[in-house]
Steps between C-alpha positions, in 0.01 A plus 500: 500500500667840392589715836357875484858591374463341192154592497581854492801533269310287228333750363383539130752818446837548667504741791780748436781479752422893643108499590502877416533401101201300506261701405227261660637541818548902517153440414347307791737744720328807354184392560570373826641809596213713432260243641658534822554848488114519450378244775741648785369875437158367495605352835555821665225654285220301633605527903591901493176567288290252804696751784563837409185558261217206656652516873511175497564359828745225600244202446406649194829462391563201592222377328589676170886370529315139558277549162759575303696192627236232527546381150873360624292258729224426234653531144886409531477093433256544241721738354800278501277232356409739210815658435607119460301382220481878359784736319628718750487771271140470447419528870730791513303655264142451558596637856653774414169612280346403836580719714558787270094465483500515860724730547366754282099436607639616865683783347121617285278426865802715656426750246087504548513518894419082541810381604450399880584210740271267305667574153867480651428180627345331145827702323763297748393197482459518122842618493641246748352237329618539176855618633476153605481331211763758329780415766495135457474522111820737484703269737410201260555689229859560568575133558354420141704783325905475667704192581531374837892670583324844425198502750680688775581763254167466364339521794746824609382656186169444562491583886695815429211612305311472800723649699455800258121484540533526872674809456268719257186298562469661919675744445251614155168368644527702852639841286190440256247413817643833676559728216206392282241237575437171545333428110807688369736228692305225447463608083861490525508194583334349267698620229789341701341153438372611123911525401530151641246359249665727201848335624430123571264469208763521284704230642547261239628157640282235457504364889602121541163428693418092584274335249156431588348200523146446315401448846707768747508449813217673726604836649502328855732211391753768393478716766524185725793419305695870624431462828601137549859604264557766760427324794716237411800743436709587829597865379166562354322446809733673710461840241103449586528508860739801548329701183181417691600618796634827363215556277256515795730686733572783223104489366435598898802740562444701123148581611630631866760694301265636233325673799787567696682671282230830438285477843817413714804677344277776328641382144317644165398311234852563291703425783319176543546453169876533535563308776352206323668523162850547710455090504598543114807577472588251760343307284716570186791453720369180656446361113861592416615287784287198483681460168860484713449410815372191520747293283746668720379447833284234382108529475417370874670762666367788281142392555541480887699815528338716274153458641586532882641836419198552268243414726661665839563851364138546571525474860653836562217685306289498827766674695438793250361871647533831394503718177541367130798667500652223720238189415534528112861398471445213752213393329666531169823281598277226693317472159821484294635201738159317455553539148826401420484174700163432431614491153783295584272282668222531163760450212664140714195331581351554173809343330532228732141437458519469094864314515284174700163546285438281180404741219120380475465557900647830519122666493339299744843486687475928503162485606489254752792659697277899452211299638669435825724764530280789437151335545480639846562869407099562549543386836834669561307829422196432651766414867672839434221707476323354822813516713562888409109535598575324824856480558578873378749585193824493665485167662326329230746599247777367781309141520476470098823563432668270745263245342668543196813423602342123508581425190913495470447283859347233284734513201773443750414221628427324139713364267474792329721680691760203321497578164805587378620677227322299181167467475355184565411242242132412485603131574706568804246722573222221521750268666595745769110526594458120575 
């Protein structure tokens, strides 16, 4: 049976030896690019509109951050099970058109006075649920169009591009909010996820998907099929548990910090804005290391490493008093740690994750492992806005964020603190796990 290295590299065209001359690939990273630069300023859009023009309160909130990530819980192993049997691009595609429909409907209700509570909520979970689908696609997508030996730079490319959404996307969507209005941010947008469709609609590559049957399997057999493949895996399991436990601890701690952040420290919308998108260009530098470090210091240590120190600059945030003058620049270096070794901590799992995945699992593989790791976000919200109701800001944001810290606890004690500095083979890989 072919291993997902030779699964990968047999494609129908050669993949040119620098992945910025094929023109496929500058492609996908376009369009990725400007999809995420669209769904992280509609992030901030949606909140700052719900508190500084609705009032909403902190259960209000809460609920709105756990709309907009329900669809993780209720949509990710379908996905995967989709994106499987589907062309990636296609997906891509038909959710980009998606939520530029949404996206632009919320910007027209703005526009006419009818965008309230009810309308944000319909708008995030349309948006979260096809950003859903759009996220698994593009991570499948990447293992159909480069060989196995460039997915780390692949995946650098690709989480760079994110990196540079997290910087304009805040940092745009709280200027727009505060400067303009909400319809004018969330038009914006849109138009964010409208380049995506110009840019990965013209992707050429015909994907190596698996042949279907004349009788496929049924949707539950597949998905069934995932979960089992990453439950058997050692590593795989282990990157469920601690993303889990992140995922819930930073759903719960984000909406603490979203009020925080004006109510407590007095912040505007911009400066909000700012503080957030200062997670970029950690980000960027986090993407140019995960490229490096890891075959240097091999790809255990950078996963443990890089996420204790992401996860426990938070904890001095709650110490913070005074004017901007002094909070800002904390605020802005505590986000810039975050995001360079989140990244670190993004870019290595996500390679490790496609190095020990068979080609024709890598959907349901993607899927399975959002399901678990961010299928409690809803719930992580839904915590943090009842403990800053009952617990007040300041310690709730001090409980959240040591819960983050959670996560590099269980990575250290796993095997996946081991790896060294190859990536594992998909056979060792399922070896190792028995």
């Amino acid at each position: 049976m072919p291993s997902a290295s030779s699964a990968v590299s047999d494609s129908s065209r050669p993949v040119p030896s620098s992945l910025w001359r094929d023109g496929d690939f500058r492609r996908l990273w376009v369009g990725q690019t400007a999809s995420q630069l669209g769904e992280h300023a509609s992030l901030v859009v949606l909140p700052l509109f719900a508190v500084l023009t609705l009032n909403a309160g902190a259960g209000q909130l809460g609920v709105l951050r756990a709309v907009g990530q329900a669809p993780i819980l209720m949509l990710s192993l379908f996905a995967g099970a989709w994106v499987d049997g589907w062309r990636a691009r296609t997906v891509m595609v038909l959710t980009d058109v998606g939520r530029t429909l949404a996206l632009g409907a919320a910007a027209v209700a703005g526009f006419l006075g009818w965008l309230g509570l009810p309308a944000l909520f319909v708008v995030a979970f349309a948006v979260g649920a096809l950003s859903v689908f759009f996220d698994v696609a593009y991570q499948a997508s990447l293992v159909r169009l480069v060989k196995r030996d460039q997915l780390v730079r692949g995946n650098s490319a690709l989480e760079g591009s994110r990196s540079a959404a997290q910087i304009g996307g805040p940092a745009l969507g709280g200027a727009l909010v505060t400067l303009l209005s909400a319809p004018i941010a969330a038009a914006f947008s849109a138009l964010f996820f409208a380049l995506s469709f110009l840019s990965i609609r013209r992707i050429c590559h015909r994907e190596s998907i698996p042949e279907r049957s004349e009788r496929p399997p049924r949707i539950w057999r597949r998905i069934h099929e995932g979960l089992r493949f990453v439950v058997s895996d050692t590593s795989l399991r282990t990157v469920c548990l601690a993303s889990a436990a992140f995922q819930f601890s930073f759903a719960a701690m984000m909406t603490v910090y979203l009020l925080f952040l004006p109510r407590e420290l007095h912040l505007s919308g911009t400066a909000v804005g700012l503080a957030l998108a200062a997670t970029g260009p950690g980000a960027l530098l986090g993407s140019v290391l995960a490229a490096r470090l890891p075959r240097r210091f091999g790809y255990g240590a950078v996963l443990v490493s890089a996420a204790a120190l992401a996860d426990g600059a938070f904890l001095c945030v709650p110490a913070l008093h005074g004017s901007s003058a002094v909070t800002v620049p904390v605020l802005l270096a505590v986000s810039f740690v975050f995001g360079t070794g989140g990244q670190l901590v993004n870019v290595t799992v996500m390679a490790v994750r496609q190095a020990v995945t068979p080609d024709g699992m890598q959907g349901r593989t993607a899927a399975t492992i959002t399901f678990v790791g961010m299928g409690l976000t809803p719930l992580g919200s839904l915590l943090g806005g009842f403990l800053a109701e009952e617990w007040g800001l300041r310690a709730s944001l001090l409980v959240t964020a040591a819960g983050m810290m959670l996560s590099p606890v269980l990575m250290a004690l796993s095997p996946l603190a081991r790896l060294g500095r190859a990536l594992p083979d998909p056979m060792e890989s399922k070896e190792s796990s028995r």
